[in-house]
PQR file with spaces between the fields and no chain letter, atoms N, CA, C, O and H, PARSE charges and radii, in Angstrom:
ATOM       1  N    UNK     1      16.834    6.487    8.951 -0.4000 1.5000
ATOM       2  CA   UNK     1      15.655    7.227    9.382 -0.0000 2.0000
ATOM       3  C    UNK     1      14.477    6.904    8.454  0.5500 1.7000
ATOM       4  O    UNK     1      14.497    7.033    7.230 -0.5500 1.4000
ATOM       5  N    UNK     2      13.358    6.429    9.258 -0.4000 1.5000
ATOM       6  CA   UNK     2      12.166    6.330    8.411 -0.0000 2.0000
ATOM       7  C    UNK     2      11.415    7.074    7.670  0.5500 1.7000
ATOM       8  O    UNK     2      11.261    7.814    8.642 -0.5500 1.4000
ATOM       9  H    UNK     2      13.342    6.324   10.252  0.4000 1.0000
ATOM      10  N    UNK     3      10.781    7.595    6.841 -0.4000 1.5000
ATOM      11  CA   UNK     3      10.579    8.639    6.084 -0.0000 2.0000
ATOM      12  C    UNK     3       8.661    9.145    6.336  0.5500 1.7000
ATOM      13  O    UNK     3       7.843    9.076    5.419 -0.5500 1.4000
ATOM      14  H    UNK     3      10.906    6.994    6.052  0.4000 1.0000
ATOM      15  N    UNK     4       8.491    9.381    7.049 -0.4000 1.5000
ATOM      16  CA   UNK     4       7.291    9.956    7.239 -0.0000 2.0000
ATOM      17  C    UNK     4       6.044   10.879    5.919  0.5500 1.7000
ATOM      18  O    UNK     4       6.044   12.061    5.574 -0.5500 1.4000
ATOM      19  H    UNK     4       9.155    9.438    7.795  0.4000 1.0000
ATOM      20  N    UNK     5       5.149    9.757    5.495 -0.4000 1.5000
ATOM      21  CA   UNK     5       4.575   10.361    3.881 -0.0000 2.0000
ATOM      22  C    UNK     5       3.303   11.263    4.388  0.5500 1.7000
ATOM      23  O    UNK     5       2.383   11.772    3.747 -0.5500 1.4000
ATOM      24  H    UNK     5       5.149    8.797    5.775  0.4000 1.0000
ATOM      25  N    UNK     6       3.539   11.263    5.466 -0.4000 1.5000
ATOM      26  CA   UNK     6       2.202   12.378    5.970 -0.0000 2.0000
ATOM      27  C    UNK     6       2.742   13.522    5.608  0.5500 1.7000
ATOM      28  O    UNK     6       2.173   14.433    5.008 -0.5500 1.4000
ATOM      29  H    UNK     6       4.286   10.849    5.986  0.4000 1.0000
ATOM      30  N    UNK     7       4.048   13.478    6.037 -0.4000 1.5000
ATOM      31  CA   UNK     7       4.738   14.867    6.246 -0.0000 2.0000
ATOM      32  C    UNK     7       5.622   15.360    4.981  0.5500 1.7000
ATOM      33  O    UNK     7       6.487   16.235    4.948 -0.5500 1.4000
ATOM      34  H    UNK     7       4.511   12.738    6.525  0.4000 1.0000
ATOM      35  N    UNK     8       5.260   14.740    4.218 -0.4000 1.5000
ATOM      36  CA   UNK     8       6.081   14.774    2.690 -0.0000 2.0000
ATOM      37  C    UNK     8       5.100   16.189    1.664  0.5500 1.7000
ATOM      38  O    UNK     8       4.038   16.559    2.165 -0.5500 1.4000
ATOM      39  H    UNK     8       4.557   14.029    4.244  0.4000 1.0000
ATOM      40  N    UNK     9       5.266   16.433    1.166 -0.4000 1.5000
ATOM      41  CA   UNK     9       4.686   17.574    0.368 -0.0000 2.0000
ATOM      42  C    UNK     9       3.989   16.721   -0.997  0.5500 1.7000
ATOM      43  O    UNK     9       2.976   17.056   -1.612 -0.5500 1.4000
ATOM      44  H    UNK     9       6.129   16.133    0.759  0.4000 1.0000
ATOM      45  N    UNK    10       4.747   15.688   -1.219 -0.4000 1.5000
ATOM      46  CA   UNK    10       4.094   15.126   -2.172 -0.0000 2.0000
ATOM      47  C    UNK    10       3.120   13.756   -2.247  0.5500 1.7000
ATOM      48  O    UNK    10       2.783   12.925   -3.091 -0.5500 1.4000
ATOM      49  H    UNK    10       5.569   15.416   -0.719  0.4000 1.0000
ATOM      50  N    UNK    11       2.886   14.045   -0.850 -0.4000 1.5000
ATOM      51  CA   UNK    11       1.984   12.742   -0.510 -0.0000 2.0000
ATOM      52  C    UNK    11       0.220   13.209   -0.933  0.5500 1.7000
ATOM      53  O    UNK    11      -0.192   14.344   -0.693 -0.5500 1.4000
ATOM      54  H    UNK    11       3.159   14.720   -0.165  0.4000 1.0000
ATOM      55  N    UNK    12      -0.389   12.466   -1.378 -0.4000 1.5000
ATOM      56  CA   UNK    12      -1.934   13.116   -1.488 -0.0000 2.0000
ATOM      57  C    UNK    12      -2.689   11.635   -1.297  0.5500 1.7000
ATOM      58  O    UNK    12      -2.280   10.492   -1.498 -0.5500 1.4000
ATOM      59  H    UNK    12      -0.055   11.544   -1.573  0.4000 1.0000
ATOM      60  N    UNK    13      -3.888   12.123   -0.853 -0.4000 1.5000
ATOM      61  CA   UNK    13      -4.502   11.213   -0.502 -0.0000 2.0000
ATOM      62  C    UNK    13      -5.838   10.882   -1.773  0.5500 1.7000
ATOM      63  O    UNK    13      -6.365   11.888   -2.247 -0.5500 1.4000
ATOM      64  H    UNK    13      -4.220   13.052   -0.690  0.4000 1.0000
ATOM      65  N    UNK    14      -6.209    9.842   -2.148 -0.4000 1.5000
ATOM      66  CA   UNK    14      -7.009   10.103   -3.221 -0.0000 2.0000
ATOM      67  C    UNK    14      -8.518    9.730   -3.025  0.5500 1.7000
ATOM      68  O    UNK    14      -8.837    9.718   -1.836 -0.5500 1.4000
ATOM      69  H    UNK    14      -5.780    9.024   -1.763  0.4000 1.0000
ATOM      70  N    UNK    15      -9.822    9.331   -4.160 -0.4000 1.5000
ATOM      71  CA   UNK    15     -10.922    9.299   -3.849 -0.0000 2.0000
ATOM      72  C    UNK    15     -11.088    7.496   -4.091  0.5500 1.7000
ATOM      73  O    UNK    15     -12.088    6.876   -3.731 -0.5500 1.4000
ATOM      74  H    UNK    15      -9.564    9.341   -5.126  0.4000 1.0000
ATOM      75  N    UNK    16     -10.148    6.999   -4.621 -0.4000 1.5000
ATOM      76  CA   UNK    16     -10.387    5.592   -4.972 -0.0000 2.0000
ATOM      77  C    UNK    16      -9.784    4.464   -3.669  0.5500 1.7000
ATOM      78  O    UNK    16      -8.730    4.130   -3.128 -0.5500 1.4000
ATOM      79  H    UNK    16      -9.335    7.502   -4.915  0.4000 1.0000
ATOM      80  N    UNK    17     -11.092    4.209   -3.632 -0.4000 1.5000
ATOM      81  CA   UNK    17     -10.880    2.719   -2.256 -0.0000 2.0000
ATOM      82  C    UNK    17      -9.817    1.917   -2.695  0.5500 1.7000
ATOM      83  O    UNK    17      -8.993    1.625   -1.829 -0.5500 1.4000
ATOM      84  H    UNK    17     -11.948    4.480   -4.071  0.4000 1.0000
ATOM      85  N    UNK    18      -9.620    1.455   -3.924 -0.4000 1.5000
ATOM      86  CA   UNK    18      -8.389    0.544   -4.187 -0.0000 2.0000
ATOM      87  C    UNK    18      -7.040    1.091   -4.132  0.5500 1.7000
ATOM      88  O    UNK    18      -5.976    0.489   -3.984 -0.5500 1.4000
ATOM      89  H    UNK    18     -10.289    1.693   -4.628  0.4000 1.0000
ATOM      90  N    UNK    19      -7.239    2.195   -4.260 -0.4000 1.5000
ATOM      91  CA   UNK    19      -5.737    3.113   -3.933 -0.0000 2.0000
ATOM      92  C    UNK    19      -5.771    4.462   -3.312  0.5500 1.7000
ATOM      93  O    UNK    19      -5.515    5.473   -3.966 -0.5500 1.4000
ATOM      94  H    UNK    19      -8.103    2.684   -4.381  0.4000 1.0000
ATOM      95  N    UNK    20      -6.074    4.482   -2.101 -0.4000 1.5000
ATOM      96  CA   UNK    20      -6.262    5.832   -1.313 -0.0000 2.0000
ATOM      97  C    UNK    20      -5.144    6.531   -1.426  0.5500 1.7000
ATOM      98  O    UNK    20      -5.333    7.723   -1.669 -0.5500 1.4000
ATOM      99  H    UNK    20      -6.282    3.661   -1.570  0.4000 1.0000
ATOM     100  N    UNK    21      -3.422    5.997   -1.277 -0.4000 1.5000
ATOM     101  CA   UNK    21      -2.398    7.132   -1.331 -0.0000 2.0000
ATOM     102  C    UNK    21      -1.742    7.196   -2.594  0.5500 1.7000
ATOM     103  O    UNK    21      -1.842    6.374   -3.505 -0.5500 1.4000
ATOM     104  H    UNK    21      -3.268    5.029   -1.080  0.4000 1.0000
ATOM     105  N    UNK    22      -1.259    7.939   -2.580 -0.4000 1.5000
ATOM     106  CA   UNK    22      -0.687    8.730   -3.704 -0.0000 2.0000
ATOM     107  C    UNK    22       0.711    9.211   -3.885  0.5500 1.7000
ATOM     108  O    UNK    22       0.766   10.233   -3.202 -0.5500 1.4000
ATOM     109  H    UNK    22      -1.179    8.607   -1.840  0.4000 1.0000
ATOM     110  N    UNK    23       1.891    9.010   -4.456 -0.4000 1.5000
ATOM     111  CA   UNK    23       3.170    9.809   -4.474 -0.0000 2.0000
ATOM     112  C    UNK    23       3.187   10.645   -5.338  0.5500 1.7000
ATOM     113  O    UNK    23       3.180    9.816   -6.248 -0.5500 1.4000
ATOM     114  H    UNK    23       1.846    8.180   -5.011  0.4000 1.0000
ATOM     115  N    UNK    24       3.213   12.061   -6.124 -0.4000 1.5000
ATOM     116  CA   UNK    24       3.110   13.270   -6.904 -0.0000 2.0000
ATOM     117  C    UNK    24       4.571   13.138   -7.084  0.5500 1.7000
ATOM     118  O    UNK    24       5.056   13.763   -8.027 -0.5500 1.4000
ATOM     119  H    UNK    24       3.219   12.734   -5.384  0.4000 1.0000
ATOM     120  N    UNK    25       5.448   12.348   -6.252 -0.4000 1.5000
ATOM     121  CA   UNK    25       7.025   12.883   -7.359 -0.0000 2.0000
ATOM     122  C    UNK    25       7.504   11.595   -7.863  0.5500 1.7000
ATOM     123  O    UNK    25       8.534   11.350   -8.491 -0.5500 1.4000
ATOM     124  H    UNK    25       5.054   11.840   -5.486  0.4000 1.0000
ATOM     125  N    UNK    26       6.455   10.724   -7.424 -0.4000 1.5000
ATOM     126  CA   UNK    26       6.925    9.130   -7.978 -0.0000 2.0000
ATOM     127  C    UNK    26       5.812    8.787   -9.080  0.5500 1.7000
ATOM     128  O    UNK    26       5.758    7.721   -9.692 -0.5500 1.4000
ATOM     129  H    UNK    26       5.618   10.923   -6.913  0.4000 1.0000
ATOM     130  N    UNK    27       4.898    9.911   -9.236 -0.4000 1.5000
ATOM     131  CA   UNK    27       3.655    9.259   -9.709 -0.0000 2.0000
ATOM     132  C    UNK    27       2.818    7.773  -10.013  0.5500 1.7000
ATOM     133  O    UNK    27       2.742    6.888  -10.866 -0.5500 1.4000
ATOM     134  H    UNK    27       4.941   10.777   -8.738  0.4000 1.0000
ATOM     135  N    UNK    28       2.296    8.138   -8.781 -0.4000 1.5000
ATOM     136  CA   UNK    28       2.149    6.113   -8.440 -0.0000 2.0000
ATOM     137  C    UNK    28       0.717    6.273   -7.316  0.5500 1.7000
ATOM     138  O    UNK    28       0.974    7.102   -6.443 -0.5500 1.4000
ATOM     139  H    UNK    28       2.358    8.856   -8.088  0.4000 1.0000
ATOM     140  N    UNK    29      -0.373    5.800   -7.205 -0.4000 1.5000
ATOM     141  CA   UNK    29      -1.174    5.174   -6.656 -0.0000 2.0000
ATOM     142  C    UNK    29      -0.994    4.283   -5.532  0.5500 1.7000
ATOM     143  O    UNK    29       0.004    3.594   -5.742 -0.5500 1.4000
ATOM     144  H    UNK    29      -0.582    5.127   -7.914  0.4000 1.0000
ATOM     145  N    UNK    30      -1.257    4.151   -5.001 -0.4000 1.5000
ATOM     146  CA   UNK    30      -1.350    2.937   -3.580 -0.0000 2.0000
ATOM     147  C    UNK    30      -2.013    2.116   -2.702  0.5500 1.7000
ATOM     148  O    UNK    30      -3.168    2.534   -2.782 -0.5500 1.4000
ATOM     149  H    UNK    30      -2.068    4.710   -4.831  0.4000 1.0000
ATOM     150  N    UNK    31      -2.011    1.419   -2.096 -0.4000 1.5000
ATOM     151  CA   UNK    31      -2.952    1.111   -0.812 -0.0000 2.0000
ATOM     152  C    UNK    31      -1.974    0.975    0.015  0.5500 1.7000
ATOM     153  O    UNK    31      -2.240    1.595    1.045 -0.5500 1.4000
ATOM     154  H    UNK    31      -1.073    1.080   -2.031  0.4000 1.0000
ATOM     155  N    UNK    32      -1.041    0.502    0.062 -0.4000 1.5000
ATOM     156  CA   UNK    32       0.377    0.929    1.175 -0.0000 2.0000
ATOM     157  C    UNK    32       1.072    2.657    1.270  0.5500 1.7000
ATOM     158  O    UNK    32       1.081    3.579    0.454 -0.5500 1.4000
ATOM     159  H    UNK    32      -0.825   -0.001   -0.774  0.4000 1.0000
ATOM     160  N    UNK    33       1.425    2.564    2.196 -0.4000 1.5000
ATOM     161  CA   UNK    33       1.778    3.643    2.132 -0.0000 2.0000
ATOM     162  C    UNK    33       3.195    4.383    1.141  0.5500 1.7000
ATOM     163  O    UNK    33       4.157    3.633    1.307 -0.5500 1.4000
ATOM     164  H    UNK    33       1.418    1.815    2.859  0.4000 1.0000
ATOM     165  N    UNK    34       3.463    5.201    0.499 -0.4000 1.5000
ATOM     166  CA   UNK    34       4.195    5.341   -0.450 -0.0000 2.0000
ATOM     167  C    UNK    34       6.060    4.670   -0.267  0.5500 1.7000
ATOM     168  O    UNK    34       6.625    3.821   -0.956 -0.5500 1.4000
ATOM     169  H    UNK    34       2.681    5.810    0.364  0.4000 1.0000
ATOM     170  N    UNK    35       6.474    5.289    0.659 -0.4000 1.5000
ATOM     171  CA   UNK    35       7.322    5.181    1.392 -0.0000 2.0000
ATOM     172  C    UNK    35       7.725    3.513    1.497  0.5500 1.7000
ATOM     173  O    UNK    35       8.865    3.181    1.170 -0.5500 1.4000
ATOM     174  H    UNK    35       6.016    5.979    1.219  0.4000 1.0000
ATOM     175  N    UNK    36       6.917    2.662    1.883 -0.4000 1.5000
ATOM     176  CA   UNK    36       6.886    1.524    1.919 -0.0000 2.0000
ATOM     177  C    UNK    36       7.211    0.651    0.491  0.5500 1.7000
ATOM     178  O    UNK    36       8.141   -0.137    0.319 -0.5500 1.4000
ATOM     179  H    UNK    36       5.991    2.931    2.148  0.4000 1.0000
ATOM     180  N    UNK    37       6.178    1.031   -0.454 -0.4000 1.5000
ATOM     181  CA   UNK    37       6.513    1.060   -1.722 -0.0000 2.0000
ATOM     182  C    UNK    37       7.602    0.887   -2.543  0.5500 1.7000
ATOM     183  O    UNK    37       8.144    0.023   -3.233 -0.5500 1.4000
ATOM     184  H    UNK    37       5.423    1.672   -0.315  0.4000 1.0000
ATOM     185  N    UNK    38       7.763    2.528   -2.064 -0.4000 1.5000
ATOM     186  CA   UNK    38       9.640    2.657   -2.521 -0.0000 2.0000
ATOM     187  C    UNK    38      10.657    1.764   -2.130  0.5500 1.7000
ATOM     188  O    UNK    38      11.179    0.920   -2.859 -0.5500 1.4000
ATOM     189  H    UNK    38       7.323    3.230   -1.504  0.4000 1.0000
ATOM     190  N    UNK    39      10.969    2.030   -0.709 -0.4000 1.5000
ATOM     191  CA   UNK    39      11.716    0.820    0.147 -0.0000 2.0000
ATOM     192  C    UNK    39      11.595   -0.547   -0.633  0.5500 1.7000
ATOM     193  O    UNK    39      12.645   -1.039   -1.045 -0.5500 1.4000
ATOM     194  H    UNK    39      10.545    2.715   -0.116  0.4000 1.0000
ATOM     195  N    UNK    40      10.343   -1.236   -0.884 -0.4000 1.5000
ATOM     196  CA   UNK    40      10.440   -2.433   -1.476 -0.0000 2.0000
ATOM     197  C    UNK    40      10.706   -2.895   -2.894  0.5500 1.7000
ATOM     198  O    UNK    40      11.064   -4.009   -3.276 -0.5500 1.4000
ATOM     199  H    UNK    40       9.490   -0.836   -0.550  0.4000 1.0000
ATOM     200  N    UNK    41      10.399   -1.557   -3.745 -0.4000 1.5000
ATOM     201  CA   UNK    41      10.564   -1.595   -5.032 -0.0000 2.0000
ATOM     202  C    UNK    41      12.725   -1.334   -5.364  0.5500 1.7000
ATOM     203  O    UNK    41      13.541   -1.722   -6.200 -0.5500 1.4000
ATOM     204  H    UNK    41      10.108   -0.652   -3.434  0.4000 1.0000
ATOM     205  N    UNK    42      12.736   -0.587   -4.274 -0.4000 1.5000
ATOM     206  CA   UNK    42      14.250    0.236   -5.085 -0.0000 2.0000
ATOM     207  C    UNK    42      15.158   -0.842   -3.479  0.5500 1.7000
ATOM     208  O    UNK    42      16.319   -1.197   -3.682 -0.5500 1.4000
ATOM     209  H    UNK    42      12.073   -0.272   -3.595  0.4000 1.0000
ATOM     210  N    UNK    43      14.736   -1.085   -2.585 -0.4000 1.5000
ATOM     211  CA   UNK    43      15.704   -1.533   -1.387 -0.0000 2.0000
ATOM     212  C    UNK    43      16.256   -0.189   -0.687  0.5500 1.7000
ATOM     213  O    UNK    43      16.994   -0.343    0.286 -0.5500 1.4000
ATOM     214  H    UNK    43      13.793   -0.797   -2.419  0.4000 1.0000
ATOM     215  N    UNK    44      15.996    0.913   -1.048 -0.4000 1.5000
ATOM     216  CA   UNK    44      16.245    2.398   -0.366 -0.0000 2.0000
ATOM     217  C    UNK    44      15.277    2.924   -0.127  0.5500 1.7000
ATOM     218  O    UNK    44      14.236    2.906   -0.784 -0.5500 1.4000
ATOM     219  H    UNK    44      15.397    1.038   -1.839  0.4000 1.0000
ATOM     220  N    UNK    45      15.598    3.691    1.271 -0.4000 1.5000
ATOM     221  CA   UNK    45      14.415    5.186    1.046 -0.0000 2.0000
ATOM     222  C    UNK    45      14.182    5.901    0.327  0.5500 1.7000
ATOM     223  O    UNK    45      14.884    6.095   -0.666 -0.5500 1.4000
ATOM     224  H    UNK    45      16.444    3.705    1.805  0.4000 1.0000
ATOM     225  N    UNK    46      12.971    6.618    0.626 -0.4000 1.5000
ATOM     226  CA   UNK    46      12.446    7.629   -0.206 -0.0000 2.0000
ATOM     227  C    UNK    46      13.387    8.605   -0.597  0.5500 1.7000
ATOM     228  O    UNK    46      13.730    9.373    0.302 -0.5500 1.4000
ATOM     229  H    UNK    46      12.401    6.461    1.432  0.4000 1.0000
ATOM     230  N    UNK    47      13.998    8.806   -1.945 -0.4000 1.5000
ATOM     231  CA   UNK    47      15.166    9.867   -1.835 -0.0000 2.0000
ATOM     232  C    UNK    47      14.332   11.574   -1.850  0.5500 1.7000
ATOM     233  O    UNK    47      14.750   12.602   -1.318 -0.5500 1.4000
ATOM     234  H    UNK    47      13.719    8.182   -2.675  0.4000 1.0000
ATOM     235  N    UNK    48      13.035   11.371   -2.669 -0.4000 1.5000
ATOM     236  CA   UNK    48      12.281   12.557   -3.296 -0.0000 2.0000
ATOM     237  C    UNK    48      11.573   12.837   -2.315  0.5500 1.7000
ATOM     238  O    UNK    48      10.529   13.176   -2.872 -0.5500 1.4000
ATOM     239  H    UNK    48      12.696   10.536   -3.101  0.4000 1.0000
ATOM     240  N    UNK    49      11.375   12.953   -1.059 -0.4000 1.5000
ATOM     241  CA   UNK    49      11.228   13.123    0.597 -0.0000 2.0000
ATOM     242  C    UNK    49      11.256   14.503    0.633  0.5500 1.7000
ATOM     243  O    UNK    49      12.379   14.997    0.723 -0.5500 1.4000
ATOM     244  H    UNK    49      12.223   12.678   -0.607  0.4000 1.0000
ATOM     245  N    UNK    50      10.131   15.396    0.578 -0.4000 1.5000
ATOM     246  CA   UNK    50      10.720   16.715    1.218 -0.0000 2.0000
ATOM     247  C    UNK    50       9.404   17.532    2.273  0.5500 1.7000
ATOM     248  O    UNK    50       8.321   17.937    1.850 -0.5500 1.4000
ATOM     249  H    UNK    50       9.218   14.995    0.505  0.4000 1.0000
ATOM     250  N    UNK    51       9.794   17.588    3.394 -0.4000 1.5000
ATOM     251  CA   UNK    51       8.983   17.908    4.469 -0.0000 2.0000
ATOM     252  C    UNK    51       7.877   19.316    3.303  0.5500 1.7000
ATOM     253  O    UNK    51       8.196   20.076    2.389 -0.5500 1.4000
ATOM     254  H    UNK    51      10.674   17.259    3.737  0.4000 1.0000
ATOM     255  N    UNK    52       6.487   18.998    4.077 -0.4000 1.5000
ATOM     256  CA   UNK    52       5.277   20.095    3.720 -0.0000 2.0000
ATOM     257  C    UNK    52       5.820   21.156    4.221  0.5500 1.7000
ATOM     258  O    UNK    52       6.618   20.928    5.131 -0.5500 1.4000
ATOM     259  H    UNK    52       6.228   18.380    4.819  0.4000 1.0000
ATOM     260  N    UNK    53       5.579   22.773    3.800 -0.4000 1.5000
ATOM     261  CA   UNK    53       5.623   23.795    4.304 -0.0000 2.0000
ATOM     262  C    UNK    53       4.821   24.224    5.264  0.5500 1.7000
ATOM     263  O    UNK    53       3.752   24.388    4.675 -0.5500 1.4000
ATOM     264  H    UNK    53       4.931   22.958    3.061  0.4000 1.0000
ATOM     265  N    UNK    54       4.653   24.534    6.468 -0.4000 1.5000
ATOM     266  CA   UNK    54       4.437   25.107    7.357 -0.0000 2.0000
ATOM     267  C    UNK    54       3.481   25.927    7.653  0.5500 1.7000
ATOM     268  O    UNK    54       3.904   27.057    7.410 -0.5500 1.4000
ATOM     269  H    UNK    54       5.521   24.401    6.947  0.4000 1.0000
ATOM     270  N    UNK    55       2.016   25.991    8.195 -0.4000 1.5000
ATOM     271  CA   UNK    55       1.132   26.927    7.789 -0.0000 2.0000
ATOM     272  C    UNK    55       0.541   27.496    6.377  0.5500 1.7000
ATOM     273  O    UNK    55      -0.183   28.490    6.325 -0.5500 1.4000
ATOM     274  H    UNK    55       1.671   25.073    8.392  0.4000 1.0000
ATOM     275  N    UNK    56       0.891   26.839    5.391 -0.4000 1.5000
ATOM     276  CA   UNK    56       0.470   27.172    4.216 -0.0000 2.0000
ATOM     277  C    UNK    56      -0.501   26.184    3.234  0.5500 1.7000
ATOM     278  O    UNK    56      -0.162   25.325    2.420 -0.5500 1.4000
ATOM     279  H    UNK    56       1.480   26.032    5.432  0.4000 1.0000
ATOM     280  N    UNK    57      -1.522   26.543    3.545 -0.4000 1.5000
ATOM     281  CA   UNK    57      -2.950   24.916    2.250 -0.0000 2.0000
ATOM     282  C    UNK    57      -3.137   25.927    1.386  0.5500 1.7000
ATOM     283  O    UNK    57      -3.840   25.764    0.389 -0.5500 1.4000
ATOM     284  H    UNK    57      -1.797   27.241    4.207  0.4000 1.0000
């Protein structure tokens, strides 16, 4: 199953053009999406994956 970083709690999006995404439990910067990242760095999914809560900013 693919791991969806929209829907991750620790995904953030940032203010810098060279690295708009963000992982908060991988602490890491991006221009790919995090998820992708991981996968290519480790050969696994995202293990630190945990769906946003529900009605709550």
């Amino acid at each position: 199953m693919a791991v969806n970083c929209f829907k991750c709690r620790y995904f953030r999006v940032t203010w810098e053009p060279a690295t708009p995404r963000a992982c908060t439990a991988y602490g890491f910067k991006t221009k790919q999406i995090p998820s992708t990242v991981v996968r290519q760095s480790s050969g696994m999914e995202c293990l630190k994956y945990a769906p946003k809560q529900e009605g709550k900013r």
